[in-house]
C-alpha positions, 0 to 999 in steps of 0.5 A: 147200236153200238158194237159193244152192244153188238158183241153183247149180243153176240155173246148171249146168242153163242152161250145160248145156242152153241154153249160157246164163249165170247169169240175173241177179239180181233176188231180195233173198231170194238176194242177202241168201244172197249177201252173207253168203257175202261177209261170210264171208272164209272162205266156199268161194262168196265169189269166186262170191258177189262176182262175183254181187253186183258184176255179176249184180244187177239195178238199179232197183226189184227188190228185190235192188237194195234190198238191194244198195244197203242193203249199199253204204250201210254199206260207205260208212259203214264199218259193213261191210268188204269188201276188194274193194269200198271206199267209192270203188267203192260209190258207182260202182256205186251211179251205175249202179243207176239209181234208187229204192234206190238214190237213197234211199240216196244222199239218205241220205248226201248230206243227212247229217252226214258231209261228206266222205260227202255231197259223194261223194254228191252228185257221183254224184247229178248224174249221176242222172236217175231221181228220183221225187216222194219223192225231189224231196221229200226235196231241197225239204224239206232245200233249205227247211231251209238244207242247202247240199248240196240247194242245190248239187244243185238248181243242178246239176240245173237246168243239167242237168249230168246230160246237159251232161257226158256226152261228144258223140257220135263225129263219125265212126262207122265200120260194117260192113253187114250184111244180114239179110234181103231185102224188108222185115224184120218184127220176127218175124225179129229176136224171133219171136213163138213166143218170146215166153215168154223175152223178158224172159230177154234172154240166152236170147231173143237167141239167137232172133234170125235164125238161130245162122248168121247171129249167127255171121256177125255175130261174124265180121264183129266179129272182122273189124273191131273198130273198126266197128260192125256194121249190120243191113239190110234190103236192098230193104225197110223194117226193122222192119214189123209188130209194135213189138218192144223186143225186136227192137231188144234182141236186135240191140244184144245181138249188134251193139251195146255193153253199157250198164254194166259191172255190168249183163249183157246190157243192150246199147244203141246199135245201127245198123240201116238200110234201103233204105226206112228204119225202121218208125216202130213200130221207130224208136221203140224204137231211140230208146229204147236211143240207136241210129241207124236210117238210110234208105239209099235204095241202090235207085232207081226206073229211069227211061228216057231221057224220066224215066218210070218203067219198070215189069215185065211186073206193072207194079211199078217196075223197081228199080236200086241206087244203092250196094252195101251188100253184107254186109261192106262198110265205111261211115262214118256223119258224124254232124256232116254227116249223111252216109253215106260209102264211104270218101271217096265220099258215099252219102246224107243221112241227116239223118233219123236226126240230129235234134237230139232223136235226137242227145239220145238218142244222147248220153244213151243213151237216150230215157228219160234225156232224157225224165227229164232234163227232168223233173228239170231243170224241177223243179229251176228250180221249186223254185230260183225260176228259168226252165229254162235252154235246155239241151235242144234246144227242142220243134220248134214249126211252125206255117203262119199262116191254115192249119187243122189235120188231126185229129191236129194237133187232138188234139197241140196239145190234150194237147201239155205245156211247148209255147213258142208260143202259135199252132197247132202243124202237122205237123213239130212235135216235142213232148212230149205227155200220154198218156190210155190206157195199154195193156200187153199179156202178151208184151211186159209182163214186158219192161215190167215189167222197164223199169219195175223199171229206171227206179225207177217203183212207181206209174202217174202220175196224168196216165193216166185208164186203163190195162190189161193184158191177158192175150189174146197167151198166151190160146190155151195155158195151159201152164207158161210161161204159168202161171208167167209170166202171174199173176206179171205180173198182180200187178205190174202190178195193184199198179203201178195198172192195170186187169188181166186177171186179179186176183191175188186171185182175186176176178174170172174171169181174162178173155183179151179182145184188148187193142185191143178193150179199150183201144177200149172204155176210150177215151172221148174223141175227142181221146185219145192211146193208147199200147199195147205192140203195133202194132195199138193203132190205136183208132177214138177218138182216136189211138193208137200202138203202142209197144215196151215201154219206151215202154208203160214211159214213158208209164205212169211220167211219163204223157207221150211224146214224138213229132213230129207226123206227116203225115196222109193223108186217106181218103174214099169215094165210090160205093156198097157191093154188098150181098155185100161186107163191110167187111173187103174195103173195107180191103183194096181201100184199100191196092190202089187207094191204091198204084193211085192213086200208082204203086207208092208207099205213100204211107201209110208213117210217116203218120196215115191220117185216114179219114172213117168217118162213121156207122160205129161204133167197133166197125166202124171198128176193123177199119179203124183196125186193118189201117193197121199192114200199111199201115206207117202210124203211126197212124190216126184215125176222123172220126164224125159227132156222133150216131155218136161217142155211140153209140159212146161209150155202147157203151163205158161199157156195157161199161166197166160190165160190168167194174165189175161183175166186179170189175175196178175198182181202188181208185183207181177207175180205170174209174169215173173213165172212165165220167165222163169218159165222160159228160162228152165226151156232154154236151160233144157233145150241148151243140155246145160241144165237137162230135166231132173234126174236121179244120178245112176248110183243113188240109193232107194229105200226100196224099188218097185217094178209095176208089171202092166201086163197084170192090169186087165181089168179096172181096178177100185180102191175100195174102203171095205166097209164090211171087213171083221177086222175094224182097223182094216176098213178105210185103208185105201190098201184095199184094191180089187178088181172090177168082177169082184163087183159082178151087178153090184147096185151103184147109187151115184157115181162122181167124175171130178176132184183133183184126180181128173184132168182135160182128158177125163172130160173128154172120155165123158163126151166120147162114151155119151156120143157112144151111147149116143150113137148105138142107142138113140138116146141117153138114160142115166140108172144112177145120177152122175155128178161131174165137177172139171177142175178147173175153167181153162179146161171147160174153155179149152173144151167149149172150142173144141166142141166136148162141152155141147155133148155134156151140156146136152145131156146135163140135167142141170148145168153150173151158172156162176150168175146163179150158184146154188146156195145150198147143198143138195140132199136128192139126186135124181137119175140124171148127169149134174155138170157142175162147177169146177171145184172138189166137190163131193170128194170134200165131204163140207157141202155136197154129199152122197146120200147117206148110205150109198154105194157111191162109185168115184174118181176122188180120192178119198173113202174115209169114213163119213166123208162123201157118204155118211152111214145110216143105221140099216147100212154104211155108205161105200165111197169106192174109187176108179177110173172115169169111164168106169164111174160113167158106165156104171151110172149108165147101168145103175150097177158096175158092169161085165168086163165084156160090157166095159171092154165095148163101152170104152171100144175106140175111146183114147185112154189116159194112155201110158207106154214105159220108157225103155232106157233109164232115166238117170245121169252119170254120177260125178262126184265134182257134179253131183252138188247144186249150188247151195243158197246159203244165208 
């Protein structure tokens, strides 16, 4: 069977059962069929076969674009005729293959003998951004050689022609709101993360996106006003909390936005979201890539009475009232030139926010990426010609306050910031493009990034990344046929793009599902790194990481840069003492209570870096921190380590980067071997006192400063997603924090020990109590089922030598067996402890799931709605979050327990023990010290 005839069939089976279109066209071995076919005038598929060819071919680097681009290449030439494709049009659909074939091919023509085909050539490559360093090469070489036309594309490229050419955008832009949810909206509702498996099939994962009613209703509205763009909003919320989705934003610009090329399908960009509190900062990100605009509304105000105090309800929250409505189909008008929003000719708010010179860049550009590129290439470009860049782009935004220190995260922007201008200290407010250290891909959103990457050309990792991984933990839980069919083909891509993989296409090393943030905090060596990772809980407790949307992974494994402003810090400190029956998770919790304690209601963590003076806490500890500052909405979080702490903590991480030489991991490049020095290099800088652990100078200055008082933390505290709450927009907030005895004999019906919000001294609390139970009872019975996923496989190693894993073994009901992963999700759970493989597991909500409507007591991170837990019509499912010992004993109980019956079953159990430092944790502002060194290209 031909795989034409394959494809046909496919098509037919799509159409029939999901009510999909053919699926795009990435294989060269299909599209060579095809082109045949085309060639053939009397071939019964040549219309099929042109339409596919001209429409249904994917761009970039897959290979049915090489051979695309190929078959283009001689049309121009006149070696192939096809009457419905001229030489006119095979170079316009060249222009929107983006890149790699295509640019070869391009290169070809303009530096070749034909003239009248060079200059066609080249007046399409002006247009283009995404050249790599064998086609800037190719330019040099021909432009040392005398060829006028390298000449005139270098001049082009170095007035950046490319972006000044493109049309401004429209100065008014009219919408019509749309609202998609009440309270803050999690990217689970726009790309569920129980669909993760079809993200990169962009067609069908958009069908997911809300509800089929609520597309609907979004056509209607488009139907309604066809001079409008519809605008998704989160009324009463934040749009976009939770995880950093490009698939989210994808699948709202699939159904609210337009289509970025006539001959590419179901790549949609520029859409318009909004919120009454604004965009996420994870989510913003990704709706820069695609050149949409995020707006805050601030549609509902705190109600004050007659003396300006806030009224507050019978719970002491702020009384809200609404500023505007926005209700679903009312029509605004975005002024993009004044910044405002309009009802007509009545102003609404400033959203000059969402207007900056850069997001305006994005905007015109269409994206992120082209702007990202763009400079790239215009900088190359004034290189080579001998020439300062011209000022075409806005200008990096450079602040900098005389005589005042920096926090840490200014600290680590001014170190890795690239191409900055001034020579004094950048502050916060700053918008810079800065190099990426640490990479990190992980397996829902990485076919996505793969597919980025295939579109913006890249082949390799940039030499500027010192490491990078992809992991294999968000599908870990089931090995079932779409995992098995989508997870070896990613790792293979990824291995020969050049990062460190999960599993070896070769199969020369055990495939390992570790969770990606535990791996991605073993593979940071330096304190002054920045991280980015395709996930929001790429919060590392070195240096300072970002969760990232795929394209964004993309980007910074492709140029080794990103760029971002730089954000406001909140410091965090501790005062008083930790009762010995408290664990550090509870800490954490009672953070976010009395932060929003301390300043009436506000999270004044939103869209800012949380620096926490962790002190002696190890990197391990303090990730269950740094972890939990994604549900405070916070956009990064960074770790202040005494000296003695970070060595220890950096020494952990070379033994267990070690072990994964050891495995076989390390690539030829020896990526892992190369972090091991630098490993050893940030020791000795520490150990010297020449370059001592990352600090805030003494002088900086905060947004804000938080005091936790550890003598209020008496009981475990549960972040709970108040199910029940009057007010919806309340629910799922993960502000809700309350204590233990609030749950006085509340039935549990599952309890989870796993995700990214454990470490080795989890599992061994979980030995210790079964050996306590063990021990006063005579036996173990579990009244609720206990899942319990460790991170990652160096801890379940470190635990079988040192004997904690005979004990959970023992009384596992069922235990992991890599030879034999399970194939399916489970459904049922009895009352008996699961010991599964590492991995994310239920707090991923795409394979393994509570059953519906538990009452589920967990260590994840997340309680969103549907997510570990879905509704039934008689009751909501509770994903409440605490500590480990308190999700084992409730398990043990069937119910949560008495604090008499939880003091006495952690009695004598080492705890996630935590002592504030006394001293503070700042150098000596010096105005002549204070600035890194500046990477400038």
């Amino acid at each position: 069977m031909s795989l034409y005839t394959k494809y046909m069939e496919e098509i037919q089976t799509r159409k029939a059962e999901l009510g999909l279109s053919p699926k795009p066209i990435d294989s060269a071995d299909l599209l060579s069929e095809i082109i045949a076919q085309i060639k053939d005038t009397n071939n019964e598929h040549r219309k099929d076969s042109l339409n596919f060819f001209i429409y249904n071919t994917l761009p970039g680097t897959t290979s049915a674009a090489g051979v695309k681009a190929q078959f283009l290449k001689e049309i121009i030439l006149g070696q192939e005729t096809v009457a419905e494709i001229t030489a006119e049009f095979a170079f316009e659909l060249l222009s929107h293959m983006k890149g790699g074939p295509s640019i070869e091919v391009l290169l070809d023509l303009a530096l070749g003998n034909d003239t009248a085909v060079a200059n066609q050539a080249a007046d399409v490559l002006k247009t283009q951004v995404f050249l790599y360093d064998a086609d800037t090469a190719r330019l040099v070489a021909a432009y040392k050689a005398g060829n006028t036309i390298a000449k005139e594309l270098l001049e082009s490229y170095a007035q950046a022609e490319f972006f000044t050419k493109l049309p401004d955008i429209a100065e008014k832009i009219d919408v019509v709101t749309y609202i998609a949810g009440e309270g803050d909206i999690s990217t689970d509702l726009l790309s569920p993360g129980n669909q993760a498996h079809s993200r990169a099939d962009r067609e069908l994962h958009g069908k997911c996106m809300i509800t089929p009613e609520a597309q609907q209703e979004i056509v209607e509205l488009q139907k309604k006003h066809p001079n409008a763009k519809v605008m998704l909003i989160a009324e009463k919320g934040t749009m976009g909390v939770g995880s950093s989705r490009m698939s989210g934003v994808n699948n709202v610009a699939l159904w609210a936005g337009k289509q970025a090329s006539p001959y590419v399908p179901f790549i949609n960009i520029a859409p318009v979201v909004a919120g009454t509190n604004g965009i996420a900062p994870i989510f913003l990100t990704t709706v820069d890539v695609t050149g949409g605009i995020g707006l805050d509304l601030k549609n509902w105000v705190k109600k004050t009475d007659e003396n300006g105090n806030t009224v507050t309800d019978a719970n002491g929250d702020a009384v809200l009232e609404e500023a505007y409505s926005v209700a679903t189909g009312t029509v605004l008008t975005i002024n993009t030139k004044e910044k405002k929003l309009y009802n007509g000719d009545k102003e609404l708010v400033d959203v000059s926010s969402a207007f900056t010179p850069q997001k305006v860049e994005f905007m015109k550009a269409g994206g992120s990426y082209a702007v990202v590129f763009g400079k790239k290439l215009q900088t190359f470009a004034a290189e080579t010609l001998g020439i300062d860049t011209p000022l075409v782009y806005a200008p990096s935004k450079e602040i900098s306050h005389e005589g005042q220190g920096l926090t840490a995260v200014e600290k680590i922007f001014n170190r890795n910031a690239v191409g900055v201008l001034s020579d004094s200290p950048l502050h916060a407010g700053s918008n810079v493009r800065v190099k990426v250290n640490i990479v990190g891909s992980q397996d829902t959103t990485g076919p996505m990034t793969s597919q980025e990457l295939e579109a913006m050309a890249a082949s390799t990792i940039s030499p500027l990344v010192d490491g990078a991984y992809q992991s294999g933990c968000h599908t870990a839980s089931v090995w079932d046929s779409k995992a098995q069919a989508n997870i070896p083909k990613l790792m293979a891509f990824m291995n020969k793009f050049g990062l460190i993989t999960a599993r070896d296409p070769e199969g020369i090393y055990h495939s390992m599902t570790d969770v990606i943030h535990k791996v991605l905090n073993d593979i940071t060596v330096d304190d002054r790194s920045i991280i980015i990772g395709g996930d929001s809980h790429t919060r590392m407790s070195k240096g300072v990481a970002f969760g990232a949307d795929s394209g964004t992974v993309a980007i910074a494994l492709a140029t080794g840069e990103s760029a971002m402003p730089i954000p406001d810090s909140v410091k965090v400190t501790f005062k008083g003492a930790m009762a010995k029956h408290m664990d550090f998770r509870d800490v954490v919790h009672a953070t976010q209570a009395q932060m929003l304690k301390q300043f009436g209601g506000e999270n004044v963590f939103q869209g800012r870096i949380i620096e926490v003076h962790i002190g002696t806490l190890m990197a391990d500890q303090a990730f269950t921190f740094t972890d939990w500052t994604a549900e405070m909405k916070a956009k990064a979080s960074i770790c202040i380590s005494n000296d003695e702490t970070l060595i220890k903590s950096i020494e952990l991480a070379k033994s267990r980067i070690q072990i994964m030489i050891n495995k076989g991991m390390d690539n030829k490049a020896q990526t892992l071997q190369g972090l091991i020095d630098l490993a050893d290099k940030r020791i000795a800088g520490i150990k010297s006192g020449e370059e001592p652990a990352l600090a805030p100078d003494d002088n900086a200055k905060y947004f804000a400063e938080v005091v936790v008082d550890l003598n209020e933390i008496v009981e475990p505290m549960i972040a709970d997603p108040d199910v029940n709450n009057d007010d919806v927009s309340k629910r799922y907030t993960h502000d809700v924090i309350r204590p233990v005895s609030f749950y006085n004999d509340k039935p549990v019906d599952l309890g989870f020990v796993g995700s990214c919000m454990v470490h080795k001294g989890d599992m061994k609390i979980i030995a210790h109590m079964l050996r306590n139970l063990e021990k006063k009872n005579g036996s173990i019975e579990f009244k609720a089922p206990l899942v319990v996923a460790p991170p990652t496989y160096n801890i379940v190693d470190e635990l079988k030598a040192e004997g904690d894993w005979d004990i959970l073994s023992k009384y596992a009901g069922f235990e992991f067996d890599d030879e034999k992963p399970k194939t399916a999700a489970r459904t049922k759970y009895e009352n008996i402890l699961y010991l599964e493989r590492p991995g994310c597991n239920l707090c991923m909500g795409n394979q393994e799931k509570a059953e519906p409507g538990d009452t589920v007591i967990a260590t994840s991170t997340r309680l969103f709605q549907g997510r570990v837990v879905a509704d039934t019509t008689e009751k909501k499912g509770e994903s409440l979050l605490g500590s480990t010992p308190l999700v084992v004993l409730s398990t043990v109980l069937g119910r949560f327990p008495s604090m008499d019956e939880y003091k006495a079953a952690v009695e004598g159990i080492d705890l996630t023990a935590f002592t504030p430092v006394e001293e503070a944790m700042t150098t000596k502002f010096n105005a002549g010290q204070a600035v890194p060194v500046k990477v400038v290209n």
